[in-house]
Structure formats: structure tokens, C-alpha cells
C-alpha positions in Angstrom: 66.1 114.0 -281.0 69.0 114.9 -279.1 68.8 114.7 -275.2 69.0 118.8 -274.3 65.6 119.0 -276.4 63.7 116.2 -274.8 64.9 117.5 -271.5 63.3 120.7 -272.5 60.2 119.3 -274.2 59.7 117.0 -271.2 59.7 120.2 -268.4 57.1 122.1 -271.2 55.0 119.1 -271.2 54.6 118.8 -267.1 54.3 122.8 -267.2 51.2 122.3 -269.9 49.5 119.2 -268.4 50.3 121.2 -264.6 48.5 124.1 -266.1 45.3 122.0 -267.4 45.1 120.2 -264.2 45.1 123.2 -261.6 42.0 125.0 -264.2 40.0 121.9 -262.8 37.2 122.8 -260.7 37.8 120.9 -257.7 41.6 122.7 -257.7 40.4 125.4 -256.9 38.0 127.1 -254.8 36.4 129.8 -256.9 38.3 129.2 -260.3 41.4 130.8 -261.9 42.3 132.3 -265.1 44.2 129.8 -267.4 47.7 132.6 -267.1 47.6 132.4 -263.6 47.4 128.8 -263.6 50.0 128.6 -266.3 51.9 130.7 -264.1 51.5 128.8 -260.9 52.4 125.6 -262.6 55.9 126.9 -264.2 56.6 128.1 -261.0 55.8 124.9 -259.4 57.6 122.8 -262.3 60.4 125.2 -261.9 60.6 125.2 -258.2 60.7 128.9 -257.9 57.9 129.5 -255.6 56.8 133.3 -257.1 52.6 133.0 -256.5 50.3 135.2 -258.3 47.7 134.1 -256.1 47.4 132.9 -252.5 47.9 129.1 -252.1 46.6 128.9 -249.2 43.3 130.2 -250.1 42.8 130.0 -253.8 43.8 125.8 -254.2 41.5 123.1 -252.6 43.4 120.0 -250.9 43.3 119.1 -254.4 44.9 122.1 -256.0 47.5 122.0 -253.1 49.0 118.3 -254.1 48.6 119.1 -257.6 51.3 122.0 -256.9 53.2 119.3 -254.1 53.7 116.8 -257.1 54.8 119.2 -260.1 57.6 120.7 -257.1 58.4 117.0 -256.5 58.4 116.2 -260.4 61.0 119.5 -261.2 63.0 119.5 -258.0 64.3 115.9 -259.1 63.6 117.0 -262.9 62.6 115.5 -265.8 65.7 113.9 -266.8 66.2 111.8 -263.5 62.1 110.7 -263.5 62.3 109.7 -267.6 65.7 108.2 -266.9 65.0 106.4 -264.1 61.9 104.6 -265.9 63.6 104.3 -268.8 66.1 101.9 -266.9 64.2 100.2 -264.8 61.8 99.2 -267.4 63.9 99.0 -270.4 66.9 97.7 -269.1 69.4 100.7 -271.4 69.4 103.8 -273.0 70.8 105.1 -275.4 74.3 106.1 -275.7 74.0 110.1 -276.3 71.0 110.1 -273.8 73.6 108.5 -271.2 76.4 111.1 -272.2 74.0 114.0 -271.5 72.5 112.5 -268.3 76.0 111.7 -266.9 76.4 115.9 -267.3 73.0 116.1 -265.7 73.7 114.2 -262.4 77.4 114.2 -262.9 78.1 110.7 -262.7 81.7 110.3 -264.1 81.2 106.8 -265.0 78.3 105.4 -267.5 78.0 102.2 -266.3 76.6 103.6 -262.7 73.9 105.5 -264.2 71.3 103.5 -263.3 72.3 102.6 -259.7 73.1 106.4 -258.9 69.9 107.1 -260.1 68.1 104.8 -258.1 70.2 105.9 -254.9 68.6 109.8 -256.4 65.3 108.9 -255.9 65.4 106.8 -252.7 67.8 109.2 -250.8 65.1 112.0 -252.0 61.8 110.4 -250.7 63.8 109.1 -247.4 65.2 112.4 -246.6 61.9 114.4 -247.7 60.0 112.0 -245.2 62.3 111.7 -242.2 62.2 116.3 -242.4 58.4 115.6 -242.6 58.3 113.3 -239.8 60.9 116.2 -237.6 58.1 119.0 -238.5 54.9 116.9 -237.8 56.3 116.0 -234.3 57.8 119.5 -233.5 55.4 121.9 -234.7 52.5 122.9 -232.6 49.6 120.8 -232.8 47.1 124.0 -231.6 47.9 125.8 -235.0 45.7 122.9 -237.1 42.5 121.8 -237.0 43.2 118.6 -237.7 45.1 115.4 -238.0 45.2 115.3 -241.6 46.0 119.5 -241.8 49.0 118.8 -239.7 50.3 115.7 -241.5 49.7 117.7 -245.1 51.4 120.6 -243.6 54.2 118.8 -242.9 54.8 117.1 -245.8 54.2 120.0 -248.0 57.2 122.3 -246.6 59.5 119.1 -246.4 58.9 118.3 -250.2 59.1 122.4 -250.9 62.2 122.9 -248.8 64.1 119.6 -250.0 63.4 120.4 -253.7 64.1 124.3 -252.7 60.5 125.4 -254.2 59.7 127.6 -251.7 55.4 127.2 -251.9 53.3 127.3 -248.3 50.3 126.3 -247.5 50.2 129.8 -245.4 49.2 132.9 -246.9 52.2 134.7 -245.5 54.4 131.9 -245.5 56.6 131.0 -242.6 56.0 134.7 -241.6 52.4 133.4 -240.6 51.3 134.4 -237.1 51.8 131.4 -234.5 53.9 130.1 -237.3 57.1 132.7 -237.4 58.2 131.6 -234.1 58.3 128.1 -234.7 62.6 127.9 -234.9 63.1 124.5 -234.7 60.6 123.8 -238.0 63.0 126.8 -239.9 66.2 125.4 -239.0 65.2 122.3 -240.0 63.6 123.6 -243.1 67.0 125.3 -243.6 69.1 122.4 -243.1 67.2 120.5 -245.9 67.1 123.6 -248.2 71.2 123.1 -248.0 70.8 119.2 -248.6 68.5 120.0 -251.6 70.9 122.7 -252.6 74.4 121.0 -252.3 73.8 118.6 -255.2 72.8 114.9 -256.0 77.1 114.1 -256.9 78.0 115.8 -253.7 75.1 114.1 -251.7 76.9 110.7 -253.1 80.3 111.4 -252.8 79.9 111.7 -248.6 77.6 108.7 -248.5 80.5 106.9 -250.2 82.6 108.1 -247.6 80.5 107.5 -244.2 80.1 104.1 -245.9 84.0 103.5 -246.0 84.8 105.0 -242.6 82.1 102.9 -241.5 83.2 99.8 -243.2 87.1 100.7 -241.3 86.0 101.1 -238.1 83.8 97.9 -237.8 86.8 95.9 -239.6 89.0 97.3 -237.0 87.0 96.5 -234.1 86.2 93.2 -234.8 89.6 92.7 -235.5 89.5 91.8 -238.6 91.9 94.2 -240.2 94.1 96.3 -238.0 96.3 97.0 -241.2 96.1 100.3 -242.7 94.8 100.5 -246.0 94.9 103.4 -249.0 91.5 104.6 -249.4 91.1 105.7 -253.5 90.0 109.4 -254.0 86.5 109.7 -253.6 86.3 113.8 -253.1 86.5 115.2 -256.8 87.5 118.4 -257.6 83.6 119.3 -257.7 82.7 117.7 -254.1 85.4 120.6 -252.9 84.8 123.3 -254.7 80.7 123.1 -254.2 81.5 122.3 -250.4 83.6 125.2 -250.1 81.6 127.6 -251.8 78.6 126.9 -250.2 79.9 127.3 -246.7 81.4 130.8 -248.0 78.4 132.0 -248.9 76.7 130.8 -246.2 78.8 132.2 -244.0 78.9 135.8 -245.4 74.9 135.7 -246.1 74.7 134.9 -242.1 77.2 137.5 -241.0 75.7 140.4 -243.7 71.8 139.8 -243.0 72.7 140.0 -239.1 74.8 143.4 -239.5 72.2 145.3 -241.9 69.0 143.6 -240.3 70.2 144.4 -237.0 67.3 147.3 -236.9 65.1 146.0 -239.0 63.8 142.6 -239.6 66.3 141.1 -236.2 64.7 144.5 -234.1 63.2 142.5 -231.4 64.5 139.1 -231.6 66.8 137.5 -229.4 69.3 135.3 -228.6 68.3 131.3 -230.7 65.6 132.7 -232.2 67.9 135.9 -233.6 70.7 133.0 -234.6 68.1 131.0 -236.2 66.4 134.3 -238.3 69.9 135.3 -239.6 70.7 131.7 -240.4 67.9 131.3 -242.2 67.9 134.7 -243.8 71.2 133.7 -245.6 70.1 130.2 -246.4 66.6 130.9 -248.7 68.1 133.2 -251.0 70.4 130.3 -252.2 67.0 129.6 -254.6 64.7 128.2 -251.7 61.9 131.3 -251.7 60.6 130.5 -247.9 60.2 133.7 -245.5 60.4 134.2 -241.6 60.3 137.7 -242.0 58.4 140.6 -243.7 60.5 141.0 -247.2 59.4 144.0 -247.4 61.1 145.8 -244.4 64.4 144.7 -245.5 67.1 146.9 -246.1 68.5 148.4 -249.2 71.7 146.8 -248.5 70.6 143.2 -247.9 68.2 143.4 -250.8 71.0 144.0 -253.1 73.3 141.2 -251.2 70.1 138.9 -251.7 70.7 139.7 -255.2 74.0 138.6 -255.8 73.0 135.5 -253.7 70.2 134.7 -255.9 72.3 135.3 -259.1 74.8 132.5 -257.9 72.1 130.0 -256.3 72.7 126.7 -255.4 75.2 123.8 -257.1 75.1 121.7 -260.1 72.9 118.5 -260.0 70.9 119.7 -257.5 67.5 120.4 -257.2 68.3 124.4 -257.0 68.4 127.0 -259.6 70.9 130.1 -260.6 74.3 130.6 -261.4 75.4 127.7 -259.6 77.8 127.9 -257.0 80.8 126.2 -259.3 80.6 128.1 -261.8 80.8 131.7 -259.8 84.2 129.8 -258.0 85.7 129.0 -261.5 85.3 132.2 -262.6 86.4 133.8 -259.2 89.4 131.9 -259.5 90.0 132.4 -263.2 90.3 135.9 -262.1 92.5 135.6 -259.5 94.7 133.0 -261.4 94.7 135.7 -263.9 95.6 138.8 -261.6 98.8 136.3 -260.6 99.9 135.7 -264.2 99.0 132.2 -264.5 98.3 130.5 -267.9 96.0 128.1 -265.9 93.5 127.6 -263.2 94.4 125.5 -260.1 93.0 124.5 -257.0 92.9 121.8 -254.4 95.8 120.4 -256.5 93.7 119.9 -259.5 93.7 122.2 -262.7 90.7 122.9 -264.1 89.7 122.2 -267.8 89.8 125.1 -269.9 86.4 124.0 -271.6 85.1 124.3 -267.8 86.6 127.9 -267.6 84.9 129.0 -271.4 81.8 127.3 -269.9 81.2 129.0 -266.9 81.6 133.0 -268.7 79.1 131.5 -271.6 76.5 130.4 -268.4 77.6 134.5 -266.7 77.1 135.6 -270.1 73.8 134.1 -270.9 72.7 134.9 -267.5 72.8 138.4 -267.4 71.6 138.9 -270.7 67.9 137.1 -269.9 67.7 139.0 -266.9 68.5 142.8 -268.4 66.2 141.9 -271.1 63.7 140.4 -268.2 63.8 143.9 -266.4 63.3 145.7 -269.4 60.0 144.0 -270.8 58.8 144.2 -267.0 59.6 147.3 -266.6 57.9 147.9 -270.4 54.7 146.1 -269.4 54.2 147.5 -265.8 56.0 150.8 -266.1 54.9 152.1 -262.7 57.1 149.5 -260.3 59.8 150.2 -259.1 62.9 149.5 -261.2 64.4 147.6 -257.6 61.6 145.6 -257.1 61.4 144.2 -261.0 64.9 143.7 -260.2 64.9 141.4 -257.6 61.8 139.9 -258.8 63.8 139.4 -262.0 66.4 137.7 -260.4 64.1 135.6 -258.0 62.9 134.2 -261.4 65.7 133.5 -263.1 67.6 131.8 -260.3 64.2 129.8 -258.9 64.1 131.4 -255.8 60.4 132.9 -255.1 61.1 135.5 -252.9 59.3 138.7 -253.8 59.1 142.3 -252.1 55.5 142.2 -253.3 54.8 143.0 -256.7 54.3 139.4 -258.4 50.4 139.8 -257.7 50.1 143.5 -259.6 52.0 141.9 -263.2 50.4 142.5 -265.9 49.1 139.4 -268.4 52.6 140.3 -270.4 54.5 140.7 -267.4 53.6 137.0 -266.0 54.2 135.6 -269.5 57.9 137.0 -269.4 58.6 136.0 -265.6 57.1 132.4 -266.2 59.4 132.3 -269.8 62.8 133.4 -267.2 61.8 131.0 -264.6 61.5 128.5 -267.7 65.0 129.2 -268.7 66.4 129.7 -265.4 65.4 125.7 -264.7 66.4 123.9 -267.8 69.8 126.5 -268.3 70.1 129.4 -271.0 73.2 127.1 -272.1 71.0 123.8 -272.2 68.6 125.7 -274.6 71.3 127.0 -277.1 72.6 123.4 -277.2 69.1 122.1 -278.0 68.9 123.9 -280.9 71.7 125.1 -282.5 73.9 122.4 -284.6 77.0 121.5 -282.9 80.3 121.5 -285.0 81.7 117.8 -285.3 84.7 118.5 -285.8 87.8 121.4 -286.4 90.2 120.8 -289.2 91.6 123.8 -289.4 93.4 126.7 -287.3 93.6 130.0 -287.9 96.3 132.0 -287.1 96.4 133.3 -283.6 96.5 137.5 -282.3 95.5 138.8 -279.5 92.3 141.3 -278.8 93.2 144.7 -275.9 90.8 143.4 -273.1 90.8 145.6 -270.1 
């Protein structure tokens, strides 16, 4: 079975055994039908974070780590789990499983497979528990009723923020009274959606670094080595470009949401926690789904920024959805290399492989297509939304966000079904499905003669 199909099977298998787990009695307080529970567990799976029914008060303690687990299970996805199990119990893989996981987690070399795996999954639970640890000891210890609330609590949004899922255990979210003053727990929920976000590879290659500069400066002040020495090139052309690109759009998400928010959602606020607000405004759309604010007295203007911020999401090998932040560069710059009659892409003295150029339209391509035919069915099923808000809840699906202005509750049995099928595909990649399932050509022993098509 090739690799692209197990890795699909495998997230449709967790959705399914998700689904049949939260219909239990004791998940719930009062039942739930089996589409909102199929819902709620692609959601979860998917780390998107879109709810059809309150988490808070619909899910038992029980229902509540069901949803913790299948976040945990999808933000690291399938591949990493099976793979990693696979290894350490087996000892190998197989040679095509190892060539698609080393796209997965963009390991350049096969042989470290294994150990950059293992560093996955121990960074992850470290990190996730050390952000659990900062919100248990900052947050307000009035706002629970108990020990064991406050200690769930805390782990719950460091899980959901790490893996960008975007689930609360609070009906309103992080918008919750007592709750949407708490700045110190959002920046540090925002700082781990950007760790989740930036990308397992990336996560690696500056842990590799820290662990040279560290190894340098000891040498040198024990005196051991006082000689410089050439370190090797440990920043790829994919370290730079998702670095970049995330502090771009971090940047202009920050500066926008401040300007056009300035009378709305910002009315009020001031000085850290105004920073913090803003900060964070431009941080969740990048696929995390969390909200300080009231999403529904945003601006026209920032809605439609949050779309385009959505659309691109966060970076490959990460625990994120969308676009991908790579792959809106490469095509940026394809453009621009174009504009200045180049017959090539180059940056950071690197040039970019062609088959990463045709890749990254195909992915644009693909991308727009699920989500015009998403808006249409919607808009088919429940024809009396707004053509905006099925948009952005459209988009919040496909790129795994979870944000919502407030319409995910009033979908229709059809409606849910199509949202849960585009926050299927926005997880496991419109191109990883084509893959899956249609042949692949071995080989090209021929060439046609080459002409030109009028493109403008």
C-alpha cells in the first residue's frame, strides 16, 4: 500500500474510533448525535478547533481528554506516532515508507529518521508540559474550583496551543469573563502556537545550532580550543525561508489588526494588555483557532486579512494546517523572479528546484478549488448565511484554524458533513490525496516538441 494512503487511512481510522468513543455515555453529559460527534472528532483529529457544540458543557472530564488525546494524536500526526512505533519496536521500515516520511518531517537524510523522530516526540511532550507548568502557576487560582480543574485547565490549552487546535474548556474561549484579561497565559499561549507552527525541521535545525554555539563557548572557556573552527551549514534553504516568512506575517498581522481594530475589538484596552491583544490577534489566525476577543465585532477589513492569513497557515512539518508558509514564499518569489526576467528562482544564495516551484501552484491550485466548491455546497445547504461568514468558516476549515464568526452551530447535517470532509483534506493535503490514489508515471521516455501557451 503506498505510504500517502496509509497516512490517510490512519487519520480516517482515529477520526472513526474518535467519533465512537465521544457517543459513549460517560463523554458526555446529556448525549450527542453521532454527526456532531463525527464532527467534533475530525475537528479534534484535524486540529482545527470549529465546535458544533460547547465543550465546556456538553463533554464530561471524560469527553474532554478524549478530545485532549485525538488533538495530541493529529497535531504530531499519524505518520510520526505509526513511525515512531514502527522503529522502536521493529527496528526498520520500509524503504518507500522512509522516502515519504523523510517528505513528512523533512529529514534530508534516511539514516536519522528514527532519532529525529524520537527528538519529535520528546521535544513535544517537554515543551507541551513546561507551557502547562507557566499557565498552572500564572493563571488565577480564584477562577477554578479546584486543584484538579486548574491542573486540567492547564494542560488542555498547552496541548491545544502547541498542536495549534484551538479547543477550550470555556464556553467562550479565552474571551471567557475573568479569563480575557489573563495576558501573560495568551502570550504564552501565543508563543507556543508559533513553536507548534514553525515546524518540526525548523524546531531541529536551531537546536542543532544552540547545541554547537554551546559546545564553542564551553571549549573556549575551558581552554580547550581557542582555534577557530568552520562550522558546516546547518540553516537550509527551508529553515530561512519558513523563519522569514513567519516573522513577515507576523509582523503585518500585528501592525493590520492594531490599525483596523483600533475602534473595535482594541476600544478600551491599553498599553501591555493592547500589545498583547494585537499580538495575539495576528498569531491565531496562522491555524491556532483560540480567541481573546469577540470574533464577531471584528472589522470587515481584518476579517478579510484573517482570510488571507488562514489561507497561508503555518509551515511544513509542523503541527499547523493551510497553505503553508513556504509554499506562499516560493510562489511570491516565483513571481517576482518572473516580473525581473529570470529563468530561475533564487534566494538566500540557493536556487530553488523547479519541481518545488510546479509543487507549490499544484498545492494554490488544489487549495482554492476545495474551498470554492466548500462555499458553494454551504452556501447550497444553508442558503440563508451569509456568503462572508461561509467564507471564512470555509477557510477556517480548510486551513485548521477554528475560528468562526458564529455560524458553525446553525450548519445543517450536509453542511457539517462538507466542513468535516475540508477540514479532512486541509490536514492530510489535497496534494497527499491525489498522490494516494492516482498511479504515478515511472518513467518519461519521450519528449514532445516544445511551444509556448499566451499566459497573461
Amino acid at each position: 500500500i503506498h505510504p500517502a494512503l496509509i497516512f490517510i487511512l490512519s487519520f480516517l481510522l482515529v477520526i472513526l474510533v474518535g467519533t465512537l468513543l465521544l457517543m459513549l455515555p460517560n463523554a458526555t453529559v446529556g448525549g450527542i448525535t453521532w454527526i456532531d460527534a463525527l464532527f467534533t472528532a475530525t475537528s479534534a483529529v484535524c486540529v482545527t478547533g470549529l465546535i458544533v457544540v460547547d465543550t465546556a458543557t456538553v463533554f464530561t472530564g471524560m469527553g474532554q481528554t478524549i478530545i485532549m488525546i485525538l488533538f495530541q494524536i493529529g497535531g504530531l500526526g499519524m505518520m510520526t506516532f505509526t513511525s515512531f512505533f514502527g522503529f522502536f519496536f521493529k527496528g526498520s521500515q520500509s524503504l518507500q515508507s522512509q522516502l515519504f516520511l523523510k517528505d513528512y518531517i523533512n529529514e534530508d537524510n534516511i539514516s536519522k529518521i528514527g532519532s529525529t523522530l524520537i527528538k519529535i516526540i520528546l521535544f513535544t511532550i517537554g515543551f507541551e508540559l513546561l507551557v502547562a507548568a507557566g499557565i498552572f502557576f500564572i493563571v488565577d487560582g480564584n477562577l477554578f474550583s479546584s486543584f484538579s480543574d486548574r491542573l486540567f485547565f492547564s494542560l488542555f490549552h498547552s496541548i491545544s496551543a502547541f498542536c495549534n487546535a484551538g479547543f477550550s474548556t470555556l464556553t467562550n474561549g479565552l474571551y471567557e469573563v475573568g479569563f480575557r484579561t489573563e495576558y501573560h497565559i495568551h502570550l504564552l499561549l501565543a508563543i507556543s502556537i508559533i513553536v507548534g507552527g514553525i515546524g518540526f525541521p525548523v524546531i531541529v535545525s536551531y537546536a542543532q545550532v544552540l547545541k554547537r554555539g554551546c559546545i564553542n563557548w564551553f571549549n573556549i572557556w575551558m581552554k580547550k580550543d581557542s582555534m577557530y573552527h568552520h562550522t558546516p551549514r546547518i540553516f537550509n534553504i527551508n529553515t530561512s525561508l519558513t523563519t522569514v516568512s513567519t516573522l513577515i506575517l507576523l509582523v503585518v498581522g500585528f501592525i493590520t489588526y492594531w490599525i483596523f481594530e483600533e475602534q473595535n475589538t482594541l476600544a478600551g484596552l491599553e498599553g501591555y494588555g493592547k500589545i498583547v491583544t494585537a499580538f495575539f490577534g495576528s498569531v491565531t489566525p496562522r491555524t491556532a483557532g483560540f480567541n481573546t476577543v469577540d470574533m464577531t465585532q471584528l472589522a470587515v477589513p481584518t476579517v478579510l486579512i484573517y482570510l488571507i492569513l488562514m489561507w497561508i497557515g503555518a509551515s511544513p512539518g509542523s503541527t499547523g494546517g493551510g497553505l503553508k508558509t513556504t509554499t506562499f514564499a516560493v510562489a511570491v518569489l516565483n513571481a517576482i523572479s518572473i516580473a525581473k526576467g529570470k529563468d530561475r528562482v533564487e534566494v538566500f544564495n540557493r536556487q530553488i528546484d523547479p519541481e518545488t516551484v510546479r509543487k507549490a501552484f499544484a498545492v494554490m491550485l488544489l487549495s482554492f478549488i476545495v474551498i470554492g466548491l466548500g462555499v458553494f455546497l454551504v452556501l447550497f445547504f444553508n442558503p440563508e448565511l451569509d456568503v462572508l461568514d461561509v467564507a471564512f468558516e470555509v477557510f477556517s476549515a480548510f486551513s485548521t484554524v477554528g475560528l468562526s464568526l458564529g455560524i458553525t452551530a446553525k450548519l445543517t447535517t450536509g453542511s457539517k458533513l462538507v466542513i468535516a470532509l475540508i477540514m479532512f483534506l486541509g490536514r492530510v493535503g489535497t496534494l497527499t490525496v491525489l498522490v494516494a490514489f492516482i498511479k504515478k508515471t515511472r518513467s518519461l521516455r519521450y519528449k514532445f516538441p516544445q511551444e509556448g501557451v499566451f499566459v497573461s
